[in-house]
C-alpha positions in Angstrom: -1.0 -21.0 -29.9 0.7 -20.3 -26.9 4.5 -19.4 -27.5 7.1 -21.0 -24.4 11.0 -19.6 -23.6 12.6 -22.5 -21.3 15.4 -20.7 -19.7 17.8 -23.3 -18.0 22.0 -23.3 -18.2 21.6 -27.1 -18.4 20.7 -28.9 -21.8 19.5 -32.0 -20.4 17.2 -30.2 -18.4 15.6 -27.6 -21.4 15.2 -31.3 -23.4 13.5 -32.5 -20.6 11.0 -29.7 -20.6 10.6 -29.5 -24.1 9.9 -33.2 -24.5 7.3 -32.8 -22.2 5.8 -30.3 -24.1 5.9 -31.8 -27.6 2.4 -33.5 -27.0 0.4 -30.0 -26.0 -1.7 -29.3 -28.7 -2.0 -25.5 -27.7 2.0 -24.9 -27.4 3.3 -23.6 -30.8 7.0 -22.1 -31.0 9.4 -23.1 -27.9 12.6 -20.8 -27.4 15.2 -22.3 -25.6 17.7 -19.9 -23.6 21.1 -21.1 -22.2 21.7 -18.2 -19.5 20.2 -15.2 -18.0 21.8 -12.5 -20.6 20.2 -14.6 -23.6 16.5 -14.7 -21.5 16.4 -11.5 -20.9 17.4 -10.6 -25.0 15.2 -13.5 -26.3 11.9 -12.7 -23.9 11.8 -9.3 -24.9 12.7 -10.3 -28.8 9.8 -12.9 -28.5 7.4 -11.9 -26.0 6.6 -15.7 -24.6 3.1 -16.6 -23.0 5.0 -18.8 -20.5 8.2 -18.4 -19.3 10.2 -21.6 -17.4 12.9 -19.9 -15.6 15.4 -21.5 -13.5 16.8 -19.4 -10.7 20.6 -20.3 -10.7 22.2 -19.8 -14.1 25.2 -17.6 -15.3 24.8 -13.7 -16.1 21.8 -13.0 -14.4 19.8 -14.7 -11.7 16.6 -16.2 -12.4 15.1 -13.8 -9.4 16.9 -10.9 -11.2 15.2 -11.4 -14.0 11.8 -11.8 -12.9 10.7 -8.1 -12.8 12.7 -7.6 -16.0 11.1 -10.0 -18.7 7.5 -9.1 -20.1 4.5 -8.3 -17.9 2.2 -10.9 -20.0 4.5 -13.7 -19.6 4.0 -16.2 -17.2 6.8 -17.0 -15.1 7.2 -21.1 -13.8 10.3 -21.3 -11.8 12.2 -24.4 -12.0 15.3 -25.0 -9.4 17.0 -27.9 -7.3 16.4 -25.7 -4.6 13.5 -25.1 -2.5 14.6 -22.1 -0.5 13.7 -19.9 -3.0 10.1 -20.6 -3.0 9.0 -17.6 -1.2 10.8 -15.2 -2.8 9.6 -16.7 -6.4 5.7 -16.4 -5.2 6.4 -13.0 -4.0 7.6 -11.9 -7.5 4.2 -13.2 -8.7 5.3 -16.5 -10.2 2.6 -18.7 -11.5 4.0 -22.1 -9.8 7.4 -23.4 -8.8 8.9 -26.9 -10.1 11.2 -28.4 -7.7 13.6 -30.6 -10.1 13.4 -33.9 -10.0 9.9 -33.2 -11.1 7.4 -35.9 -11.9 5.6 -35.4 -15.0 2.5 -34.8 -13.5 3.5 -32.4 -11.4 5.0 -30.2 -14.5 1.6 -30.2 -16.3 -0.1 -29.4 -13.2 2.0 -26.0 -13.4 1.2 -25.8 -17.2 -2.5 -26.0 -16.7 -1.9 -22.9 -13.9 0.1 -20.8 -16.3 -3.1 -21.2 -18.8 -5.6 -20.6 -16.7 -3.8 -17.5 -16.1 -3.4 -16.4 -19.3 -7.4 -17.4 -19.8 -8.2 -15.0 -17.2 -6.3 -12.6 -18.6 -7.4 -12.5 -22.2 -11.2 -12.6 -20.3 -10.3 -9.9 -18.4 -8.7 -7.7 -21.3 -11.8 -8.4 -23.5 -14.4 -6.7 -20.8 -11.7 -4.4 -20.2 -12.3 -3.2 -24.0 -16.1 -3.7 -23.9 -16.4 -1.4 -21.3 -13.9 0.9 -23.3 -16.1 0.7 -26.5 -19.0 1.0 -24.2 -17.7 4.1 -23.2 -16.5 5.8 -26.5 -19.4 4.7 -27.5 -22.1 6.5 -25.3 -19.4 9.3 -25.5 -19.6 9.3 -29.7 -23.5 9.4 -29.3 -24.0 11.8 -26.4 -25.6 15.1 -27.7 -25.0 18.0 -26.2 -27.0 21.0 -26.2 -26.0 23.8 -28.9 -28.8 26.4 -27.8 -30.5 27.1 -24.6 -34.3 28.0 -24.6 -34.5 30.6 -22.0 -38.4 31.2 -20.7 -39.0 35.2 -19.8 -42.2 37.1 -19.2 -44.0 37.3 -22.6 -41.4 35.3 -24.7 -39.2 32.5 -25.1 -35.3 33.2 -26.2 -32.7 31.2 -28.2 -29.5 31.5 -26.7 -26.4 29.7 -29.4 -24.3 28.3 -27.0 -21.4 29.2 -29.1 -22.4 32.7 -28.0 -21.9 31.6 -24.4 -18.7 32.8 -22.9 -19.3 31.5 -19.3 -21.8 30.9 -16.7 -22.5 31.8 -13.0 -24.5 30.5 -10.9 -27.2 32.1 -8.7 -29.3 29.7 -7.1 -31.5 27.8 -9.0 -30.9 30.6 -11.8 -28.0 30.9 -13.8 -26.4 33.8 -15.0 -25.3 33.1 -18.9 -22.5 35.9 -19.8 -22.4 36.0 -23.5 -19.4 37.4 -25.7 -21.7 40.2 -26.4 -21.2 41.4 -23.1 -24.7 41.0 -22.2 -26.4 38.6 -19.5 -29.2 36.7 -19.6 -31.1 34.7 -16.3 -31.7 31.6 -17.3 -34.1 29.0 -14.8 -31.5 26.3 -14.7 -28.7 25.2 -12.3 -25.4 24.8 -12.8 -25.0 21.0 -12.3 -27.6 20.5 -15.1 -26.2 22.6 -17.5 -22.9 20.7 -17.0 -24.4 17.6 -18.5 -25.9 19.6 -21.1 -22.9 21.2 -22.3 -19.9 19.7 -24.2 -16.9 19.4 -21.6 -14.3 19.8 -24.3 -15.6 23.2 -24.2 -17.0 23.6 -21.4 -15.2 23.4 -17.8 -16.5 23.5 -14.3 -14.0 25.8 -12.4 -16.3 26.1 -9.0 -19.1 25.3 -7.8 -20.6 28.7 -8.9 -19.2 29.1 -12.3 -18.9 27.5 -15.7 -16.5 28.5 -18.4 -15.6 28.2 -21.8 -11.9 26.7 -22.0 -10.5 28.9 -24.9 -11.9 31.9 -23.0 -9.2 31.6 -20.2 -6.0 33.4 -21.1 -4.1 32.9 -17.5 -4.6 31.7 -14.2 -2.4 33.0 -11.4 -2.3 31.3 -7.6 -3.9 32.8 -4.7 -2.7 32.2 -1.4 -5.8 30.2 0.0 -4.7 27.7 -2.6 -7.1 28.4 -5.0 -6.5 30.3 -8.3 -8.0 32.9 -10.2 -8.8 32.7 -13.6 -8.3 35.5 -16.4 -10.6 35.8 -19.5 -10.0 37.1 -22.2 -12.5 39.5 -21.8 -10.8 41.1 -18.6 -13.5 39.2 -16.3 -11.5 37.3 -13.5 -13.4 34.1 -11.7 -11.8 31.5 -9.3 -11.0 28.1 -9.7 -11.4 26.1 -6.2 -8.5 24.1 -4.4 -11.4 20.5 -5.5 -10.9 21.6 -9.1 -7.5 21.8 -8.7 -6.9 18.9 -11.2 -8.3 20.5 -14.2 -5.3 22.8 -14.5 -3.8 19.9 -16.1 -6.2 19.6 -18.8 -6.1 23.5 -19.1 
């Protein structure tokens, strides 16, 4: 059920408006508001679907209002003026009722305002598919938690959560354990990002891979890049295009 605030200094005229509305099966509470104070208190105490706001009435201004009240509720100006039909679409109103208004012409506005709000509750549903879509693939997503590293003769097991960071050398990799040691692993970079979870794992530069609780401090360098302290002693750099991941650091 759609909830309505008519907003007009004039009685006759919310009666009007509320009579007309009395026959909408889809219309459940209606709010009535005598002045632009009591609109502003009662839309944000009641959070209307639609919102029929006349522009002159005492306290505030109909148009002062507007970007004020609730983002999800649709705003139908009504007025005896038409020079304020402009300004009214240009704050995004749904329609504008010039009074006298025929009856027709009113529910011609309503239909708009549902249409909108239609739209909007589609729109908000495959919003949150692709949300759930996304946690989804996210919650399901395995990452790697060893690395099978070929070498002459033998085939190693390297635990990723013995992996301190990783430098890139071609088509090789260098993996830098916590042991201190280093082990050449036939993979590149860019595929051992998607193999690796990011909430441990962060690419710093396009050579270099690191584990985030390894970093200790990161100091600017004059070339606008910065340069990264581990904990171990082992400084790398983290390029002016990854400059946005110092927020998440």
């Amino acid at each position: 059920m759609l909830k309505v605030l008519i907003a007009d200094d004039e009685s006759i005229a919310r009666q009007i408006i509320k009579l007309l509305l009395t026959n909408q099966a889809d219309i459940g509470e209606v709010i009535e508001a005598k002045d632009g104070n009591q609109t502003l208190e009662f839309a944000l105490q009641y959070q209307p679907d639609i919102i029929f706001l006349d522009i002159q009435m005492p306290g505030q201004s109909g148009m002062q209002l507007a970007n004020k009240l609730p983002i999800k509720s649709n705003i139908i100006f009504v007025t005896a003026y038409n020079k304020y039909a402009v300004d009214a679409f240009e704050l995004c109103a749904i329609d504008y009722l010039l009074k006298p208004f025929r009856d027709e012409r009113f529910y011609c506005a309503l239909n708009k305002a549902r249409k909108h709000i239609q739209e909007s509750v589609l729109q908000a549903r495959e919003d949150m598919g692709e949300l759930l879509g996304y946690l989804m693939e996210q919650h399901n997503k395995t990452y790697k938690t060893r690395l099978i590293v070929k070498e002459p003769g033998r085939i190693r097991f390297i635990e990723v959560e013995q992996i301190n960071y990783i430098a890139g050398a071609g088509n090789y990799a260098e993996v830098h354990l916590f042991d201190g040691s280093c082990v050449l692993h036939r993979e590149t970079l860019a595929n051992l990002e998607n193999q690796l979870d990011q909430k441990v794992f962060m690419r710093i530069h396009r050579s270099s891979i690191v584990r985030r609780t390894s970093i200790c401090e990161v100091n600017p360098n004059e070339k606008g890049d910065y340069s990264v302290l581990l904990k171990n002693g082992k400084t790398l750099t983290l390029s002016r295009s990854n400059k946005a991941k110092l927020t998440e650091l």
